[in-house]
NULOGU-602602 format. One line per field, with one value per atom (N, C-alpha, C, O, CB): residue in one letter; x, y, z. Coordinates in steps of 0.001 Angstrom, whole numbers, plus 500000, padded with zeros to 6 digits. Glycine has a CB too. Layout:
<atoms>
rest [A, ...]
u [X, ...]
v [Y, ...]
w [Z, ...]
</atoms>
This chain:
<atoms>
rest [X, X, X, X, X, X, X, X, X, X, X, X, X, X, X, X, X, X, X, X, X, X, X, X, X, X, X, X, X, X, X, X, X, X, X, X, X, X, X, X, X, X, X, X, X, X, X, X, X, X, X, X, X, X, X, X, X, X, X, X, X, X, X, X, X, X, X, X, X, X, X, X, X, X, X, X, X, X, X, X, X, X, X, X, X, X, X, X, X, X, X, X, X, X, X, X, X, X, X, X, X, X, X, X, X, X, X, X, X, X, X, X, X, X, X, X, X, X, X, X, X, X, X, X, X, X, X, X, X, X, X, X, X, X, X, X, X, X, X, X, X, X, X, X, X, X, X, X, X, X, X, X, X, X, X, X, X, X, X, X, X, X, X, X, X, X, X, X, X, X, X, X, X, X, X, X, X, X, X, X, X, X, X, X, X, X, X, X, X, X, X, X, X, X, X, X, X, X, X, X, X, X, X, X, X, X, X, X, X, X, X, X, X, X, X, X, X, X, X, X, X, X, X, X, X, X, X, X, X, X, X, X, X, X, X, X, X, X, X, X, X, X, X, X, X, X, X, X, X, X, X, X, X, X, X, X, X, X, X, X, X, X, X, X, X, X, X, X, X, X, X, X, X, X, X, X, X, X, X, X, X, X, X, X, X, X, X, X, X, X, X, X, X, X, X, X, X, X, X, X, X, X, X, X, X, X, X, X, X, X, X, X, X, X, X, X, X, X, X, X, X, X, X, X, X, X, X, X, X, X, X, X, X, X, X, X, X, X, X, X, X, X, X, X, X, X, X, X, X, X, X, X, X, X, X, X, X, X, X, X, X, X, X, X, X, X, X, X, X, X, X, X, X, X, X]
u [832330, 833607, 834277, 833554, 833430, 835623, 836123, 836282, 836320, 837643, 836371, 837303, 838491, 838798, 836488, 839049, 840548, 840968, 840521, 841309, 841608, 842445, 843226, 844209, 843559, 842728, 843560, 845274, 846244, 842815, 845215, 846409, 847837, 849036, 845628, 846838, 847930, 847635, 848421, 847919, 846310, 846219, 845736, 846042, 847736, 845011, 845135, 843328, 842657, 846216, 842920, 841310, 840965, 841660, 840767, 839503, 838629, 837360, 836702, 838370, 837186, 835691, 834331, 834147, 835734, 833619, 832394, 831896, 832547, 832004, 831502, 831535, 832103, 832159, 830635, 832713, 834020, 833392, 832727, 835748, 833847, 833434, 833796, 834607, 833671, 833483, 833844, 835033, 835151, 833109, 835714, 837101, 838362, 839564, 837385, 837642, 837909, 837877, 838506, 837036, 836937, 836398, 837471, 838248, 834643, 837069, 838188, 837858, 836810, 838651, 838954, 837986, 838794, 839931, 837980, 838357, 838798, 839216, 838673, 837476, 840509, 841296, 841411, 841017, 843284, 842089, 841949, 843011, 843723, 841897, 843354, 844595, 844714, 843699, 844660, 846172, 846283, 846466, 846547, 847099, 846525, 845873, 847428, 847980, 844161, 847983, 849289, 849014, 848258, 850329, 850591, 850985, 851698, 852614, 852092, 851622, 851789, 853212, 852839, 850529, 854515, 855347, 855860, 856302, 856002, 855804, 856286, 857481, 858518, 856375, 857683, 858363, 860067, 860109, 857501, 860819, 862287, 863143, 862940, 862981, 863583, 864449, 864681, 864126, 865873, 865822, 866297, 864649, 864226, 866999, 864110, 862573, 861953, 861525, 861128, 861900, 861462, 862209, 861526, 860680, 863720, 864720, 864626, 864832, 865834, 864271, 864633, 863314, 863461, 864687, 862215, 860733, 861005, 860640, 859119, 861355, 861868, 863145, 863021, 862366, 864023, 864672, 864336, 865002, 866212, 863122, 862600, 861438, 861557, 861817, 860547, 859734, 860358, 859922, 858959, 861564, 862324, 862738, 862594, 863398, 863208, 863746, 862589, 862822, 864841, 861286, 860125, 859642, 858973, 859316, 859796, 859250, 860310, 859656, 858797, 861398, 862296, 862162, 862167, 863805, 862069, 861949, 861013, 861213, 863347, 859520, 858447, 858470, 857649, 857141, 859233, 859025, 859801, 859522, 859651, 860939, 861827, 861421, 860572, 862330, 861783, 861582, 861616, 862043, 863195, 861110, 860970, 862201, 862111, 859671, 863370, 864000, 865403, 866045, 863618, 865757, 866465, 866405, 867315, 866385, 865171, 864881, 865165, 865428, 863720, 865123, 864860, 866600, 867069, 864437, 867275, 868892, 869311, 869980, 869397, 868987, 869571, 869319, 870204, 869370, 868034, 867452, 868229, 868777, 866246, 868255, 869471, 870222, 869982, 870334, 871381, 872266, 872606, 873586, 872078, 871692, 871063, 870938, 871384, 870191, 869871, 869845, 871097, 871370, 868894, 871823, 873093, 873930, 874557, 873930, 874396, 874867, 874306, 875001, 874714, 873048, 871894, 872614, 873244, 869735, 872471, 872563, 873678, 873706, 873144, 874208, 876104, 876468, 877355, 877041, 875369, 875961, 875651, 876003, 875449]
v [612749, 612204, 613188, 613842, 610813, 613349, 614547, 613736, 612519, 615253, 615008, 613999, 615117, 616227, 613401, 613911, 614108, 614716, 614153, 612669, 615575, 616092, 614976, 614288, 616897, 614993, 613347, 613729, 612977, 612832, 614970, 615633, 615832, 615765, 617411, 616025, 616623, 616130, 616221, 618117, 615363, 614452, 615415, 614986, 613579, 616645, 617139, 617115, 617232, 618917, 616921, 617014, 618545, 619559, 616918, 618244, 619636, 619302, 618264, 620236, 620632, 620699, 620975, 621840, 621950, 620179, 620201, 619579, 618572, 621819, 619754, 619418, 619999, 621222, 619352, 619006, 619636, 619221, 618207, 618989, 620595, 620260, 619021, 618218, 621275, 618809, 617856, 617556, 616366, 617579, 618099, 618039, 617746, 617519, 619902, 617846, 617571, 616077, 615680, 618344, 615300, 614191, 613401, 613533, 613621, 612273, 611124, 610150, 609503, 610264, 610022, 609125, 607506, 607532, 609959, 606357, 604740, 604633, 604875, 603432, 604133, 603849, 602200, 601598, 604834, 601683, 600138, 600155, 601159, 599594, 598935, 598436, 597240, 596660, 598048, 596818, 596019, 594940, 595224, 596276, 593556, 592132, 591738, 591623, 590786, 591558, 591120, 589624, 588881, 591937, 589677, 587792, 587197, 587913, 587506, 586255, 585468, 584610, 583442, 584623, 584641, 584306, 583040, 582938, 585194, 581951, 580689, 580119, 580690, 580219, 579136, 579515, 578721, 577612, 578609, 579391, 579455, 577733, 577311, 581152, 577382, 576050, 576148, 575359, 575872, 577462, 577767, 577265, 576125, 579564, 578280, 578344, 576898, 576400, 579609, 576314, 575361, 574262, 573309, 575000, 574141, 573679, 573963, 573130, 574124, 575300, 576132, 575425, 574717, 578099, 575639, 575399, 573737, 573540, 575880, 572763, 571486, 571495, 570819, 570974, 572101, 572047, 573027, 573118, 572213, 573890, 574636, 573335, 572865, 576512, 572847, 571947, 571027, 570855, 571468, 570048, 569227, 569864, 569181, 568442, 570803, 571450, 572117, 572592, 572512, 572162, 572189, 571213, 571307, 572599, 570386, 569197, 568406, 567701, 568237, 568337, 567936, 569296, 568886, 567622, 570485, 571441, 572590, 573706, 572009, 571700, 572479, 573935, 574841, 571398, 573957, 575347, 576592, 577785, 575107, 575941, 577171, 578213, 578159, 576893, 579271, 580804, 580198, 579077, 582209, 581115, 580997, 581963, 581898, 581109, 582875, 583165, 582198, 582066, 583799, 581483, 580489, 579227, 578400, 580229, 579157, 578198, 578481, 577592, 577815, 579620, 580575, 579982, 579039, 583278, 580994, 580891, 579307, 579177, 581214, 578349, 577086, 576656, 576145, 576215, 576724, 576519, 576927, 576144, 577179, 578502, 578893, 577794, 576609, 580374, 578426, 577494, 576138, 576065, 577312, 574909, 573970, 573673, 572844, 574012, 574976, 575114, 575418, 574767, 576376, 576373, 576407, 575539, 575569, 577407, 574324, 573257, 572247, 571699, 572919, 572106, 571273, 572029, 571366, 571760, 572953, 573864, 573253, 572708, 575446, 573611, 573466, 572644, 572590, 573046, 571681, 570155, 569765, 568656, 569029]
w [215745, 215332, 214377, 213625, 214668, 214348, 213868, 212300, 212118, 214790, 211089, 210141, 209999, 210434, 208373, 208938, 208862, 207441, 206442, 209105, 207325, 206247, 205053, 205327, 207058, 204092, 203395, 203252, 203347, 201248, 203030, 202591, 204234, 204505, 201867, 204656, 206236, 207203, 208147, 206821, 207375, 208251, 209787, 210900, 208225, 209613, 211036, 210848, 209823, 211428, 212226, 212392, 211703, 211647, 214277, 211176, 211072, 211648, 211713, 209502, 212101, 212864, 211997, 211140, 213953, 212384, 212346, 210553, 210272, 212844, 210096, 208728, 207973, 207843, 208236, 207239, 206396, 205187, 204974, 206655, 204071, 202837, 201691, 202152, 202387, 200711, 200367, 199722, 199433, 199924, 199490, 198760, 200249, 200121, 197734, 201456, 202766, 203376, 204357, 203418, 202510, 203439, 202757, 201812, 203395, 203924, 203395, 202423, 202441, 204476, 201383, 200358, 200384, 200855, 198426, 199989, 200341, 198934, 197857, 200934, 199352, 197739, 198060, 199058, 197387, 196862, 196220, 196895, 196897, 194535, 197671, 198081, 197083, 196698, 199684, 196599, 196095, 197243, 198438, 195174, 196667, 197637, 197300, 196206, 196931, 198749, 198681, 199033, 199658, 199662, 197880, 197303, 198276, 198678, 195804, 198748, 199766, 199601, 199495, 199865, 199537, 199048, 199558, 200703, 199007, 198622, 199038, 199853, 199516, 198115, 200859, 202031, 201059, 200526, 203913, 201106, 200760, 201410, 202549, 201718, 200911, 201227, 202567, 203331, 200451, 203191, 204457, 204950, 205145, 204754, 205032, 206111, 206046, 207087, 205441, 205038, 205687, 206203, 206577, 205080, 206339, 207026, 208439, 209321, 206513, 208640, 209890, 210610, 211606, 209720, 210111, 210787, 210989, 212148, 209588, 210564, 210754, 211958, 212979, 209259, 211775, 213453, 214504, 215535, 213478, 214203, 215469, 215824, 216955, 215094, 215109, 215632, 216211, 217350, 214853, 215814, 217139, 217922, 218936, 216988, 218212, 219404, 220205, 221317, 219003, 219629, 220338, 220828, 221857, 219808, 220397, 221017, 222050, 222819, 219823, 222236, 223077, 224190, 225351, 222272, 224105, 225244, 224892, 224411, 225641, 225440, 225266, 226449, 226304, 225448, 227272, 228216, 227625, 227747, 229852, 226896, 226046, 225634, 224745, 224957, 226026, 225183, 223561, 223286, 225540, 222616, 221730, 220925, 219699, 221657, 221472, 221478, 221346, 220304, 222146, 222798, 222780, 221867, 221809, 223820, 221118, 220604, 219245, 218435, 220937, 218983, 217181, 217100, 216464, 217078, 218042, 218215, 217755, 216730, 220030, 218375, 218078, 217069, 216382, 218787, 216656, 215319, 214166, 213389, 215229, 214075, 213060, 213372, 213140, 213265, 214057, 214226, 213540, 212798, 215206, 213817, 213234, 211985, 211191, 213539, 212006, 210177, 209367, 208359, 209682, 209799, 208676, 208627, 207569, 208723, 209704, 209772, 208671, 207815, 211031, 208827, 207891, 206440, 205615, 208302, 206365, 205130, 203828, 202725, 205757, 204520, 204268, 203512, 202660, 205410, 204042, 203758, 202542, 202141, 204666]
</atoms>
């Protein structure tokens, strides 16, 4: 298995020294952001309009939904 350059990203052959190898950094743990008034308006008229026309693209369905929702919104 080849490794990889951390810097440039291009393969080196055969064993590469160590200032070469790849080293595993800390990812920070992403925050999960609570769902917004709209979204959960929107997810409430995509689920009726799922359930009245379960064969619908999920496309045609997103579309009406908006729709829906900013009407709901407004008000």
């Amino acid at each position: 298995m080849a490794n990889y350059c951390h810097e440039c990203g291009t393969a080196t052959q055969g064993n590469a020294p160590a200032a070469m190898s790849v080293t595993k950094t800390k990812t920070k743990v992403k925050v999960k952001r609570k769902p917004s008034a709209y979204n959960k308006a929107y997810a409430k008229q995509y689920a009726m309009l799922k359930k009245k026309h379960p064969r619908s693209k999920f496309a045609a369905l997103a579309k009406k939904a908006h729709v829906a929702t900013r009407k709901v919104m407004k008000r």
